[in-house]
Gaussian input, Z-matrix of N, CA and C with variables (Angstrom, degrees):
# hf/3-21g

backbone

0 1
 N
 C     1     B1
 C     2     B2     1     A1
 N     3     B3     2     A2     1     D1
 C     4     B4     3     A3     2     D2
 C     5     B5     4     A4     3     D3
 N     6     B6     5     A5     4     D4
 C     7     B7     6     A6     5     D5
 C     8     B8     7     A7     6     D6
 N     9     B9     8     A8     7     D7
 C    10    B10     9     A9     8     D8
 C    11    B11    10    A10     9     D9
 N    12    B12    11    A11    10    D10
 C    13    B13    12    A12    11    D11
 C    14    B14    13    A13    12    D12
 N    15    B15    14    A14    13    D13
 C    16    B16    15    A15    14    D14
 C    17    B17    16    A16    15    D15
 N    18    B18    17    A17    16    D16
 C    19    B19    18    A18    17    D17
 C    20    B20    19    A19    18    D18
 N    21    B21    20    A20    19    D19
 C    22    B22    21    A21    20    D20
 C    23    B23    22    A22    21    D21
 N    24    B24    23    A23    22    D22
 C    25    B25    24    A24    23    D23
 C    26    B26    25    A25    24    D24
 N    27    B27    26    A26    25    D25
 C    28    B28    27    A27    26    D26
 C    29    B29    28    A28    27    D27
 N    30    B30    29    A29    28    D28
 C    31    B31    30    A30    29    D29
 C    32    B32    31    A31    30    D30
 N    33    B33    32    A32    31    D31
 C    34    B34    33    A33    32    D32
 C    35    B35    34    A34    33    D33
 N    36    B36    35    A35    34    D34
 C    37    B37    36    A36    35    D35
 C    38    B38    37    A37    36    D36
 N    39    B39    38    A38    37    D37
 C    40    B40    39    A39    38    D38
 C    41    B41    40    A40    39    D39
 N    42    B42    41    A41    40    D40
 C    43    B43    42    A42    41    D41
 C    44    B44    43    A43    42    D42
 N    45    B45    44    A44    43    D43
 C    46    B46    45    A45    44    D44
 C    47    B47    46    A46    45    D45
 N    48    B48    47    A47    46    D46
 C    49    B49    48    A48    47    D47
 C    50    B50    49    A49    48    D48
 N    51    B51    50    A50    49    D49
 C    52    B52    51    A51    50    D50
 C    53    B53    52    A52    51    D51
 N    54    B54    53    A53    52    D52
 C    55    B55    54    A54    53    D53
 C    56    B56    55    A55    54    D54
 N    57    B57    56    A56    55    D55
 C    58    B58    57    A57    56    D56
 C    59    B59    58    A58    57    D57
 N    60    B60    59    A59    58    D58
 C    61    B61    60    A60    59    D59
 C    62    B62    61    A61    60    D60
 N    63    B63    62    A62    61    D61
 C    64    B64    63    A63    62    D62
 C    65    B65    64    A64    63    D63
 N    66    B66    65    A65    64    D64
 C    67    B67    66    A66    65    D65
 C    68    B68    67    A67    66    D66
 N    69    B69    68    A68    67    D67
 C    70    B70    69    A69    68    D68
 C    71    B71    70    A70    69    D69
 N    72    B72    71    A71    70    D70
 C    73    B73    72    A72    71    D71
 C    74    B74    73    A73    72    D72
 N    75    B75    74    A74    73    D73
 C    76    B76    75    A75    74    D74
 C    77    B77    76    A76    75    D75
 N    78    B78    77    A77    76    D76
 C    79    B79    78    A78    77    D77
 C    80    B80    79    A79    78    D78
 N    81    B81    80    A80    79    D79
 C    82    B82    81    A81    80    D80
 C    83    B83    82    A82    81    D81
 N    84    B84    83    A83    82    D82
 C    85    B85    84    A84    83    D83
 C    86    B86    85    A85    84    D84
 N    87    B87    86    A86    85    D85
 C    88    B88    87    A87    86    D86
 C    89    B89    88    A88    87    D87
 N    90    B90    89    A89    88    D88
 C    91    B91    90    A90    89    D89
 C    92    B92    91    A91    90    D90
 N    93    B93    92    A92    91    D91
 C    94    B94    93    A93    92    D92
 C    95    B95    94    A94    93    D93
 N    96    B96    95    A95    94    D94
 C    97    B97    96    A96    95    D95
 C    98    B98    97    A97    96    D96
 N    99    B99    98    A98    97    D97
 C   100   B100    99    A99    98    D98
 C   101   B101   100   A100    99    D99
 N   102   B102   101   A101   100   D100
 C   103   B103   102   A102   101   D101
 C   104   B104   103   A103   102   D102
 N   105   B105   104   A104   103   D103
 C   106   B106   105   A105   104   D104
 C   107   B107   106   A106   105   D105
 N   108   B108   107   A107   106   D106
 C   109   B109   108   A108   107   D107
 C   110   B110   109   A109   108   D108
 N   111   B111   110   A110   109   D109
 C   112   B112   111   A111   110   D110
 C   113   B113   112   A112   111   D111
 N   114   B114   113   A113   112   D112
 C   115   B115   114   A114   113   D113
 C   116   B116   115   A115   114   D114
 N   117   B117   116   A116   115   D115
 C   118   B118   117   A117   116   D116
 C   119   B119   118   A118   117   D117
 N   120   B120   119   A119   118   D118
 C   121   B121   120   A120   119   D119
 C   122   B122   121   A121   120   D120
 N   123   B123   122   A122   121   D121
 C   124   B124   123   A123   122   D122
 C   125   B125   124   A124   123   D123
 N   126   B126   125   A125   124   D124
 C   127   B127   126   A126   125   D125
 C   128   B128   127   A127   126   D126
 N   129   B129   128   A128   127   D127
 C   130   B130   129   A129   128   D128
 C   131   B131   130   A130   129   D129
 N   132   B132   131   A131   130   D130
 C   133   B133   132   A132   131   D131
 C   134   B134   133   A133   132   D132
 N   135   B135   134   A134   133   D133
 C   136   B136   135   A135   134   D134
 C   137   B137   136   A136   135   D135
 N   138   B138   137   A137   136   D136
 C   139   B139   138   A138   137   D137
 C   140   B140   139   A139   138   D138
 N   141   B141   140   A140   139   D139
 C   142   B142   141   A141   140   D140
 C   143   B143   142   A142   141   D141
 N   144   B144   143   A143   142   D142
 C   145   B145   144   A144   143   D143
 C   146   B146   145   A145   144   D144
 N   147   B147   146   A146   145   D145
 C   148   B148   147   A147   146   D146
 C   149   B149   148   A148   147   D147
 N   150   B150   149   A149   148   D148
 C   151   B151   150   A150   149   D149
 C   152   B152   151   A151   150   D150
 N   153   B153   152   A152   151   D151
 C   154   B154   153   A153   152   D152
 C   155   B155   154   A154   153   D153
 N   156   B156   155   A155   154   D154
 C   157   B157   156   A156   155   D155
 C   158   B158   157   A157   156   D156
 N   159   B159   158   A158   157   D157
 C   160   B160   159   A159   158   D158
 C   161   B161   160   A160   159   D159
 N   162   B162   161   A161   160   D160
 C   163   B163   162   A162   161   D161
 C   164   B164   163   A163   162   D162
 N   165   B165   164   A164   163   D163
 C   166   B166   165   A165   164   D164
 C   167   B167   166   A166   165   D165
 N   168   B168   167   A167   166   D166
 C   169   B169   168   A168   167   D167
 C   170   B170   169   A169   168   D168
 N   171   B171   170   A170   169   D169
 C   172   B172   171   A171   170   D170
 C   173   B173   172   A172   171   D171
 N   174   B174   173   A173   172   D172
 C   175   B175   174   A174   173   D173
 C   176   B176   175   A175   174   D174
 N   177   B177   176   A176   175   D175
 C   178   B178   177   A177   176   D176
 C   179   B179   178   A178   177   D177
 N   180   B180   179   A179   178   D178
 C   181   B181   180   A180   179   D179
 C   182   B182   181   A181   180   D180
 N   183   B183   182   A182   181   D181
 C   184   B184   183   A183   182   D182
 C   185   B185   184   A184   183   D183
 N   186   B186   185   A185   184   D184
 C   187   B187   186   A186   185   D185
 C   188   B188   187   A187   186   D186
 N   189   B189   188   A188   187   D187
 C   190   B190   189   A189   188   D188
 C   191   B191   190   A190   189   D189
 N   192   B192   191   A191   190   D190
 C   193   B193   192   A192   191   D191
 C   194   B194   193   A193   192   D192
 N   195   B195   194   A194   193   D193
 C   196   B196   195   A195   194   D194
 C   197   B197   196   A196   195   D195
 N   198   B198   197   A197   196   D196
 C   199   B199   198   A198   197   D197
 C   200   B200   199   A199   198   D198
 N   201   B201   200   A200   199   D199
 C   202   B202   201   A201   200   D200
 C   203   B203   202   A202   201   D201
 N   204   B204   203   A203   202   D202
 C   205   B205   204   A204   203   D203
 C   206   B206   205   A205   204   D204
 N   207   B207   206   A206   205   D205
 C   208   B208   207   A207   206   D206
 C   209   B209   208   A208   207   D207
 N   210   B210   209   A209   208   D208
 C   211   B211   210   A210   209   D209
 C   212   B212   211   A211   210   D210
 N   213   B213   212   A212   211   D211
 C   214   B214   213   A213   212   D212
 C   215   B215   214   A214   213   D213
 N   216   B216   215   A215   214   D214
 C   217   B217   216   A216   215   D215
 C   218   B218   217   A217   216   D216
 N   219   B219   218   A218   217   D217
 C   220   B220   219   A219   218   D218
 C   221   B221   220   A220   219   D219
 N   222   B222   221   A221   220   D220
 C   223   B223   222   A222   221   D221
 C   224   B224   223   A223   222   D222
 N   225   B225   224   A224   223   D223
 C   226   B226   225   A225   224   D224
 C   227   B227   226   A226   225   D225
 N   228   B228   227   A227   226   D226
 C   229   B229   228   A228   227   D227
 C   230   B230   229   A229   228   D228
 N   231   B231   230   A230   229   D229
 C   232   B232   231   A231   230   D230
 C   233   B233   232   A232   231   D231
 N   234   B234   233   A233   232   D232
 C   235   B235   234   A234   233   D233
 C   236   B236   235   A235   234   D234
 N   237   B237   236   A236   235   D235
 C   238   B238   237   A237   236   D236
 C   239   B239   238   A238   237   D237
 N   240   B240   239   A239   238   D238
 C   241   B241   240   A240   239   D239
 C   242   B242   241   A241   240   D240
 N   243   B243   242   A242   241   D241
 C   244   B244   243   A243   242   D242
 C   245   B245   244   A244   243   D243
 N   246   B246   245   A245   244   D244
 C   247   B247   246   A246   245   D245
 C   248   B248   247   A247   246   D246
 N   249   B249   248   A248   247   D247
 C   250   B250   249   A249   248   D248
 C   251   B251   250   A250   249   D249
 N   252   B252   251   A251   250   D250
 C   253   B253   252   A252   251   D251
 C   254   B254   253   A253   252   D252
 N   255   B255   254   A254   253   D253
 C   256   B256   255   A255   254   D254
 C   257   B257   256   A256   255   D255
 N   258   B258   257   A257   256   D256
 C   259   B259   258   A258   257   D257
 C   260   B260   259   A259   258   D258
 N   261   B261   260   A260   259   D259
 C   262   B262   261   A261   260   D260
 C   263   B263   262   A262   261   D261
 N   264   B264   263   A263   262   D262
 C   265   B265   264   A264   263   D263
 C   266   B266   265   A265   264   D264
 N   267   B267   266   A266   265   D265
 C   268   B268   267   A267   266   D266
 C   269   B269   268   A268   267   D267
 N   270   B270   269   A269   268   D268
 C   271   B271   270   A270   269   D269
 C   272   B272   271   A271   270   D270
 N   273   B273   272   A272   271   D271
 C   274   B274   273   A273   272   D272
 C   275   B275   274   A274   273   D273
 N   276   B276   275   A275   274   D274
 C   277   B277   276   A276   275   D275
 C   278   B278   277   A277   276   D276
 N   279   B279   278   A278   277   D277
 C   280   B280   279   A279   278   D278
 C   281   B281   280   A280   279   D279
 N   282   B282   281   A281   280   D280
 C   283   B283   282   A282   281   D281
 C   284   B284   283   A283   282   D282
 N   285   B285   284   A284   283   D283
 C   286   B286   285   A285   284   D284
 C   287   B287   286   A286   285   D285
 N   288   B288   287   A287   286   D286
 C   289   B289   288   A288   287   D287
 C   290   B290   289   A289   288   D288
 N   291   B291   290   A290   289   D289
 C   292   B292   291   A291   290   D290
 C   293   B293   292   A292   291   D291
 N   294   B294   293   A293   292   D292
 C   295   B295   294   A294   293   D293
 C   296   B296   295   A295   294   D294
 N   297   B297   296   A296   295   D295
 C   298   B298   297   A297   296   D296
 C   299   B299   298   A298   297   D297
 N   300   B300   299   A299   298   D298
 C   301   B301   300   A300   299   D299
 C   302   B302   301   A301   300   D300
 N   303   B303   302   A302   301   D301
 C   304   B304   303   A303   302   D302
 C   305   B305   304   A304   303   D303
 N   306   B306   305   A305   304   D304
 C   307   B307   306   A306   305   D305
 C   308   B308   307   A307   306   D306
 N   309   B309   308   A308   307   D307
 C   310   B310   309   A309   308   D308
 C   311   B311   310   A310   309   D309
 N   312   B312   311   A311   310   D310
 C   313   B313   312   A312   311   D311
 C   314   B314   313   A313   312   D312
 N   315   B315   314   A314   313   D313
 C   316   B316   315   A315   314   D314
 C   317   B317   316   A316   315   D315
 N   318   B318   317   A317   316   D316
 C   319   B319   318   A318   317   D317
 C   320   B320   319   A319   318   D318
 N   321   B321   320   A320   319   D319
 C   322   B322   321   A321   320   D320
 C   323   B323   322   A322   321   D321
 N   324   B324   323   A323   322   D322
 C   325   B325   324   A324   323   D323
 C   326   B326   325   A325   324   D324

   B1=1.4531
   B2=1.5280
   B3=1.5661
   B4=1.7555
   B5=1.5338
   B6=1.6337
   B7=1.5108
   B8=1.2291
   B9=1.7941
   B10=1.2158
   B11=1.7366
   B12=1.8147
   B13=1.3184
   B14=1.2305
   B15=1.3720
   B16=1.9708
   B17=1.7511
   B18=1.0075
   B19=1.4617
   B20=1.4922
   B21=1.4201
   B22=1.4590
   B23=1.3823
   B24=1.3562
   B25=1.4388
   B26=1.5982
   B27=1.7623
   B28=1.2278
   B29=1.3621
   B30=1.1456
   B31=1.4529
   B32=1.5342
   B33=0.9638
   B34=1.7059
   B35=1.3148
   B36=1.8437
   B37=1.4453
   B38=1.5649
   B39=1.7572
   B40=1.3153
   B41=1.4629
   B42=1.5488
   B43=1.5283
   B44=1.9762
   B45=1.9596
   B46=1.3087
   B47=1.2230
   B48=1.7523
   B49=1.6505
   B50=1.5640
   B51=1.6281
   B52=1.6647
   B53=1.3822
   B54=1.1336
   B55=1.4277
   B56=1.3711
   B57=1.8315
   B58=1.6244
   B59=1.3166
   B60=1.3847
   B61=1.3062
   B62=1.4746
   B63=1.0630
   B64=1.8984
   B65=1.5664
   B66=1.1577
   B67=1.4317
   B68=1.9145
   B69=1.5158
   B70=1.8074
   B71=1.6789
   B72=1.4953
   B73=1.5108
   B74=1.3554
   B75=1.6217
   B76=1.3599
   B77=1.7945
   B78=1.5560
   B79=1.5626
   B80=2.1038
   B81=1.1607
   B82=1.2861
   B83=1.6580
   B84=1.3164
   B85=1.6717
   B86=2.0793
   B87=1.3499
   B88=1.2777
   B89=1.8019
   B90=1.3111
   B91=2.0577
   B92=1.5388
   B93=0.9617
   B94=1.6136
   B95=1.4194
   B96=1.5551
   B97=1.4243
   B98=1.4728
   B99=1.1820
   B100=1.7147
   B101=1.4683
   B102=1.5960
   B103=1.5223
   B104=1.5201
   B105=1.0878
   B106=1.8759
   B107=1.2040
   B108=1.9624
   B109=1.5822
   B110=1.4831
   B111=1.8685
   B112=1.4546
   B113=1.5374
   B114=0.8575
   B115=1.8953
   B116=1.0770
   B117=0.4805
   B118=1.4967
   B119=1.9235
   B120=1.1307
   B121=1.2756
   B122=1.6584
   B123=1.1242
   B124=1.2833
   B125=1.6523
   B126=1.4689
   B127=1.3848
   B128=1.5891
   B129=1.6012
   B130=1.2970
   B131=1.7364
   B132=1.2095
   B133=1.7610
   B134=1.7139
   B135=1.2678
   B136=1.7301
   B137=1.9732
   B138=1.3479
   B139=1.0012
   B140=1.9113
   B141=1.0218
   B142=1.7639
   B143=1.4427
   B144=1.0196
   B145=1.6081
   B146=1.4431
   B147=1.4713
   B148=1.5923
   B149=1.7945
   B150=1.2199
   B151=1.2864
   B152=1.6666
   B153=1.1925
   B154=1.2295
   B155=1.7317
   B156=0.9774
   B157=1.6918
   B158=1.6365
   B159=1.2522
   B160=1.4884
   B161=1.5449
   B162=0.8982
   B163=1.8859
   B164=1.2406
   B165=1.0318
   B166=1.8141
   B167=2.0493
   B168=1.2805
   B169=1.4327
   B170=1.4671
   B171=1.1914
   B172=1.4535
   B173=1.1255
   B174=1.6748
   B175=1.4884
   B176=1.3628
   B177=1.6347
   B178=1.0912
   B179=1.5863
   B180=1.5468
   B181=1.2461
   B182=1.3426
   B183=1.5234
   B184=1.6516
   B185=1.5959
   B186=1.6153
   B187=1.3011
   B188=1.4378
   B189=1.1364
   B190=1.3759
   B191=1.5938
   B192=1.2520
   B193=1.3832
   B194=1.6054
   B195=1.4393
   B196=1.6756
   B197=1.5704
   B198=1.5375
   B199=1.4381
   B200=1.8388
   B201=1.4176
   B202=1.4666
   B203=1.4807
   B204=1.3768
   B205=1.0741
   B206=1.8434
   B207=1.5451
   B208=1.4277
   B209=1.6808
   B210=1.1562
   B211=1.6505
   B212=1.7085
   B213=1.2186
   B214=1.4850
   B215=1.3694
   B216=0.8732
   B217=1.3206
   B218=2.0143
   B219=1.1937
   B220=1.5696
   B221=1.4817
   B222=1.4679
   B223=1.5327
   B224=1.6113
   B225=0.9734
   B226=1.8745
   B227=1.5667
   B228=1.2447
   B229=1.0624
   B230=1.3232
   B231=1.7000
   B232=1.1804
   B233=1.5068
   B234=1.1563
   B235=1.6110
   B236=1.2920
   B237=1.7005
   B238=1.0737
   B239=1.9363
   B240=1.2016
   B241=1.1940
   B242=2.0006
   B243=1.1555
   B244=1.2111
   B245=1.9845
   B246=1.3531
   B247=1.6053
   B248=1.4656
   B249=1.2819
   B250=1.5345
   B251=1.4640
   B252=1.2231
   B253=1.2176
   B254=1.4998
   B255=1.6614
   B256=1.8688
   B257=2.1781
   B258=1.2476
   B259=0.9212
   B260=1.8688
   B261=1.4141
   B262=1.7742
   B263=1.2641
   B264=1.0572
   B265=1.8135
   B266=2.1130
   B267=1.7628
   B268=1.5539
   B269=1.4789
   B270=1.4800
   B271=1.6946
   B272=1.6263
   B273=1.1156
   B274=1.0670
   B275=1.3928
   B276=1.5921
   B277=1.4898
   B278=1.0252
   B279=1.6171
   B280=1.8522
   B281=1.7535
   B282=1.6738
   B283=1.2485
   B284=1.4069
   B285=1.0050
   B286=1.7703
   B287=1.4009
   B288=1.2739
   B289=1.4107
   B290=1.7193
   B291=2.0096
   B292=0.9716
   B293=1.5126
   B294=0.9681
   B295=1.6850
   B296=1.6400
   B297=1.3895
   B298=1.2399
   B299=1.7818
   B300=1.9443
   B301=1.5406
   B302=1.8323
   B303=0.8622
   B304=1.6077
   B305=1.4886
   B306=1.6300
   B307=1.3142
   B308=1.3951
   B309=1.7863
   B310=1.4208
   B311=1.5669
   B312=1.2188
   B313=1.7752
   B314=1.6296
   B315=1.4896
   B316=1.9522
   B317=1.3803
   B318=1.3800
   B319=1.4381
   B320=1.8182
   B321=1.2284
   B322=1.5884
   B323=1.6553
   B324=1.3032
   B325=1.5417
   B326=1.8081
   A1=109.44
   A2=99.72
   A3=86.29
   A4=105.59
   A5=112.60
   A6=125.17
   A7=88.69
   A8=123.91
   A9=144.37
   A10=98.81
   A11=109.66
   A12=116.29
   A13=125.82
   A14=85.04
   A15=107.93
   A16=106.54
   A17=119.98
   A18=124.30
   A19=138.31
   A20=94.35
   A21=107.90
   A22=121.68
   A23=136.66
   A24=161.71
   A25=94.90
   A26=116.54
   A27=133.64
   A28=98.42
   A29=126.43
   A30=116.80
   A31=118.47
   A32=109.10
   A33=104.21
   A34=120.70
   A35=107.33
   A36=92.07
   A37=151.79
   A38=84.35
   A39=119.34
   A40=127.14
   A41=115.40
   A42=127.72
   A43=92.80
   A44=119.93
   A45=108.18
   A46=140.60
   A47=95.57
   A48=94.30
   A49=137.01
   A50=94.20
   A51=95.33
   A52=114.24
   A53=119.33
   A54=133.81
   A55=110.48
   A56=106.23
   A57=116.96
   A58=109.10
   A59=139.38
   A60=150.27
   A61=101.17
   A62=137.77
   A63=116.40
   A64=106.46
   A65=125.53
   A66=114.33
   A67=100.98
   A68=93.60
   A69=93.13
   A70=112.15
   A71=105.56
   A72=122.54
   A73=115.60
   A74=107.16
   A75=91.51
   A76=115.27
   A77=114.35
   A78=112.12
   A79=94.50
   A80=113.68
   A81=110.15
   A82=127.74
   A83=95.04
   A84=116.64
   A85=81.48
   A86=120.76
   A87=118.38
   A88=107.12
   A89=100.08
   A90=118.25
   A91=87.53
   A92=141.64
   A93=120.19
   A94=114.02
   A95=106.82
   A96=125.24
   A97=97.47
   A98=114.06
   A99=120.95
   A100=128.41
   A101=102.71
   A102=116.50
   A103=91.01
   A104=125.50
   A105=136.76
   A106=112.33
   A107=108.74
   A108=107.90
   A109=102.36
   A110=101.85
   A111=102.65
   A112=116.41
   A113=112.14
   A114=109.94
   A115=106.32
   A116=152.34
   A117=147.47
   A118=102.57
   A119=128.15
   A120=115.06
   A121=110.32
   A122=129.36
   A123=128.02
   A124=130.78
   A125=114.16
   A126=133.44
   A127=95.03
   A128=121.16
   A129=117.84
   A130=101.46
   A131=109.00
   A132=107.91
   A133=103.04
   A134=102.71
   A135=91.99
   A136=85.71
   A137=79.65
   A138=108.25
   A139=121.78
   A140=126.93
   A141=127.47
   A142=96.87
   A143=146.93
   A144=139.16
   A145=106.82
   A146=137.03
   A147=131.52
   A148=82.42
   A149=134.51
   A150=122.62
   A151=114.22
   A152=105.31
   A153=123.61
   A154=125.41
   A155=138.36
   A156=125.25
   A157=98.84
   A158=110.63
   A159=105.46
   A160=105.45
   A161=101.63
   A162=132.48
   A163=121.37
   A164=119.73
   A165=119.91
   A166=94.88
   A167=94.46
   A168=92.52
   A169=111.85
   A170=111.93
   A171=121.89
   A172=105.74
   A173=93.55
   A174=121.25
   A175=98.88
   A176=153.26
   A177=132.94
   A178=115.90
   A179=122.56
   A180=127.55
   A181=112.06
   A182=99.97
   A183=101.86
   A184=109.29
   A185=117.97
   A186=121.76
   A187=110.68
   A188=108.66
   A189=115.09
   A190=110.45
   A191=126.59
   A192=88.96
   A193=106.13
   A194=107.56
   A195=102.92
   A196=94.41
   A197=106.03
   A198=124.55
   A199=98.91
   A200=114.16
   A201=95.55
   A202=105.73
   A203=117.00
   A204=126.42
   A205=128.34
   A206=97.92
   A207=105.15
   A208=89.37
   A209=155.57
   A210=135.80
   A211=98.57
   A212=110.24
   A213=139.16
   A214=116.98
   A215=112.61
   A216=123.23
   A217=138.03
   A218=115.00
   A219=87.71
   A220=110.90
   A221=87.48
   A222=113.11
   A223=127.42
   A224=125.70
   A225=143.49
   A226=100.30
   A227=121.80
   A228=152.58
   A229=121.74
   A230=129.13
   A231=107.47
   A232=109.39
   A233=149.83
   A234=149.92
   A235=100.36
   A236=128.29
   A237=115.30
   A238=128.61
   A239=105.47
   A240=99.76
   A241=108.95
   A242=113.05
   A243=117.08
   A244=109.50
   A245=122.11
   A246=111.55
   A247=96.74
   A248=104.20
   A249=117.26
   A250=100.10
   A251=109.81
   A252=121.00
   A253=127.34
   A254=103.29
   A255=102.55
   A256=83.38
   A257=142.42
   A258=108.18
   A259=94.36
   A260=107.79
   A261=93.86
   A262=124.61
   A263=92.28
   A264=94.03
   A265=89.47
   A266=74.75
   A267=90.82
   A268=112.07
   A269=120.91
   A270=127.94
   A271=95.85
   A272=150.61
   A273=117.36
   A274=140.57
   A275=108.01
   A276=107.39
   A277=125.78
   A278=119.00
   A279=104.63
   A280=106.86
   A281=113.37
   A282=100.40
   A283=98.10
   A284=136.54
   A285=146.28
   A286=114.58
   A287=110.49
   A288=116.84
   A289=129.10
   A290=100.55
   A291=98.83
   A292=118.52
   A293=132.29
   A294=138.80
   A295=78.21
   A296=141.65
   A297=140.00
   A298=110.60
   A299=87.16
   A300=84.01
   A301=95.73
   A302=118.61
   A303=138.20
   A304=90.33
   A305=130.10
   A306=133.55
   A307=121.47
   A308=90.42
   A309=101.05
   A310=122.93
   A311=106.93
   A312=127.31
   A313=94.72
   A314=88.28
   A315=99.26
   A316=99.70
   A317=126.28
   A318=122.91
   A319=96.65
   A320=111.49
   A321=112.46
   A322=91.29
   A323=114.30
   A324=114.58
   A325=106.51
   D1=134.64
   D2=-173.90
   D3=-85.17
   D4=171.05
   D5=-159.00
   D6=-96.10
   D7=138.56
   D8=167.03
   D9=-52.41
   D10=162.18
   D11=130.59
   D12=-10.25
   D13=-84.07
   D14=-161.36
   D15=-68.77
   D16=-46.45
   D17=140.94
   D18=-6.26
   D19=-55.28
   D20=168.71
   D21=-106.41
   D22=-3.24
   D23=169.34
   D24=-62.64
   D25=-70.77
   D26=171.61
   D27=-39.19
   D28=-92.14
   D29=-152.99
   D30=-67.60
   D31=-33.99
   D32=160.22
   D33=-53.11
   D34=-39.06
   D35=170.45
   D36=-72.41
   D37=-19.64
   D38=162.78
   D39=-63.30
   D40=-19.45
   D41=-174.37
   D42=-93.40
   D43=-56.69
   D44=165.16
   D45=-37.32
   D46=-47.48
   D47=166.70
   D48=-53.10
   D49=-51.46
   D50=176.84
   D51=-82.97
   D52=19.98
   D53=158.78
   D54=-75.66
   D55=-63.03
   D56=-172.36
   D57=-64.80
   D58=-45.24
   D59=164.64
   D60=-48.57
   D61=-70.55
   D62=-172.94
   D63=-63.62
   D64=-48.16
   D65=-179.37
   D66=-45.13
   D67=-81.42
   D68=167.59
   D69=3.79
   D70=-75.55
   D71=-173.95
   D72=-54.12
   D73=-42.68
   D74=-174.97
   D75=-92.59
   D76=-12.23
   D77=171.17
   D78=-57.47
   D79=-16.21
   D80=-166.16
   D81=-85.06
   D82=-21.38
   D83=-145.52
   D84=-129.99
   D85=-51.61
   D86=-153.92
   D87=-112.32
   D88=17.59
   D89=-161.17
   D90=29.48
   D91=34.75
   D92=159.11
   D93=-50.63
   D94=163.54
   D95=-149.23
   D96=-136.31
   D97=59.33
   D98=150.46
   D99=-126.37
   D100=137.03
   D101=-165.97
   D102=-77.34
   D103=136.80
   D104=144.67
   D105=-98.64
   D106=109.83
   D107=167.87
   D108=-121.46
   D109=147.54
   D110=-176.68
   D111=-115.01
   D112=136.74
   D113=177.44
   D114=-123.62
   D115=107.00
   D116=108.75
   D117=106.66
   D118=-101.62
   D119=156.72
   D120=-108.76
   D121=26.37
   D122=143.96
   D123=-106.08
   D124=157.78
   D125=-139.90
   D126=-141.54
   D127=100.65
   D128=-169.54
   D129=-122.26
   D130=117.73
   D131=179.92
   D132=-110.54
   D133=134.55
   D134=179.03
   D135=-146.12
   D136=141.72
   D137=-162.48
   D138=-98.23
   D139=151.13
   D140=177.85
   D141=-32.87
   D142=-66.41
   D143=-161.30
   D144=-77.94
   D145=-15.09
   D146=146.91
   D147=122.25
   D148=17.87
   D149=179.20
   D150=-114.52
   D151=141.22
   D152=-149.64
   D153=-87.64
   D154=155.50
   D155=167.52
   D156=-145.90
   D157=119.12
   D158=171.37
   D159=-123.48
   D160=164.92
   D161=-175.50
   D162=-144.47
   D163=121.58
   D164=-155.22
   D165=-149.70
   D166=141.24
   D167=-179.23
   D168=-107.67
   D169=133.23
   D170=-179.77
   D171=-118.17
   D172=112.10
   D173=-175.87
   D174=-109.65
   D175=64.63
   D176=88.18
   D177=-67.45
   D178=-45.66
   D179=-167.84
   D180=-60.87
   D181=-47.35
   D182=-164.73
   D183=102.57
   D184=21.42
   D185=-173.63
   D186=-126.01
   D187=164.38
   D188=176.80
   D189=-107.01
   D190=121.87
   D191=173.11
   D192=-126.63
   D193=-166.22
   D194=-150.79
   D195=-161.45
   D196=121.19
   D197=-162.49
   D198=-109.97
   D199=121.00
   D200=167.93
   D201=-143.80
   D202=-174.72
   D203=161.86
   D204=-17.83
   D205=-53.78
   D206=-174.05
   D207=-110.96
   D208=25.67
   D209=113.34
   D210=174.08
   D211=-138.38
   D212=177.45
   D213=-100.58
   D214=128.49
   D215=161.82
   D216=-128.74
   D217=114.60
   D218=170.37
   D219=-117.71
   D220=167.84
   D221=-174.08
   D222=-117.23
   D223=100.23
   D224=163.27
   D225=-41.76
   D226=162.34
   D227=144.60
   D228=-93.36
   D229=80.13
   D230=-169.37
   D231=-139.15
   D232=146.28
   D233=-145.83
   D234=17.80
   D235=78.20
   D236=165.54
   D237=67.92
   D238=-4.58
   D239=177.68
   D240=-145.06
   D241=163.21
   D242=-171.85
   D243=-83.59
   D244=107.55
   D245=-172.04
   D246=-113.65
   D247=167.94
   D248=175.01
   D249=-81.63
   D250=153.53
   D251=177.75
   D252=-82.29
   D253=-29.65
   D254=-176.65
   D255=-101.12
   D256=-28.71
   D257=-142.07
   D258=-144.43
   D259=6.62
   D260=-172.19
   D261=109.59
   D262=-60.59
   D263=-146.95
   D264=-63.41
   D265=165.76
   D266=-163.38
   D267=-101.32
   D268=131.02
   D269=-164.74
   D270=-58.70
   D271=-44.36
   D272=-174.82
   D273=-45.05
   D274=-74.97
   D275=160.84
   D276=-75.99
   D277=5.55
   D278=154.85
   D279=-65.68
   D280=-46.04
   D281=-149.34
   D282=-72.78
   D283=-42.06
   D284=148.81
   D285=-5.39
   D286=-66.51
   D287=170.59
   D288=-52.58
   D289=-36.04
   D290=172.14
   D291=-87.71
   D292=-12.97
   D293=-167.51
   D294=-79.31
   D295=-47.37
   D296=-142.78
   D297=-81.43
   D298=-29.39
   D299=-171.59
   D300=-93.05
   D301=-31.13
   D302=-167.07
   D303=-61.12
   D304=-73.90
   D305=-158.89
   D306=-135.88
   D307=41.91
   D308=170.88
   D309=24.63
   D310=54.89
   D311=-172.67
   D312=-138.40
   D313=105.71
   D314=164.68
   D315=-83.73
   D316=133.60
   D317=179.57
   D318=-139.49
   D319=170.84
   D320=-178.82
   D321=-130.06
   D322=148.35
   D323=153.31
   D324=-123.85

């Protein structure tokens, strides 16, 4: 069954949030030095060295996708979890990994 709008609004928003909340934690816990700006359905973190990670939701597709340092990526909603689309791997501990290498911020979601 395909995933509603509102469907996918929710869970994307649910993946930003516990995004904004660990960063939150760790500017808190680790004085890290990243700006969080929000627009609209994009999610822009830039970091002490001026380099960037965005996440923007694409609501025709139903994807999230996620711009970094080392390229583009999008993301499905599929058995419950967020996958890349050309290759698998799963948005969590990619985006984790990248906030980590990008702005030296270990964070957990």
């Amino acid at each position: 069954m395909a995933m509603t709008d509102t469907e996918f609004h929710q869970l994307a928003d649910e993946i930003f949030s516990a995004i904004d909340n660990a960063i939150e934690t760790a500017i808190d816990e680790q004085d890290a030095d990243v700006d969080i700006d929000y627009s609209g359905n994009v999610v822009q973190l830039t970091f002490e060295d001026g380099s960037q990670i965005v996440i923007n939701k694409q609501e025709p597709l139903h994807e999230i996708w996620l711009a970094t340092k080392t390229g583009g990526y999008h993301f499905a909603y599929v058995e419950g979890e967020w996958l890349d689309t050309r290759n698998n791997i799963n948005f969590i501990p990619f985006v984790l990994d990248a906030i980590a290498q990008q702005g030296g911020i270990k964070i957990s979601l």
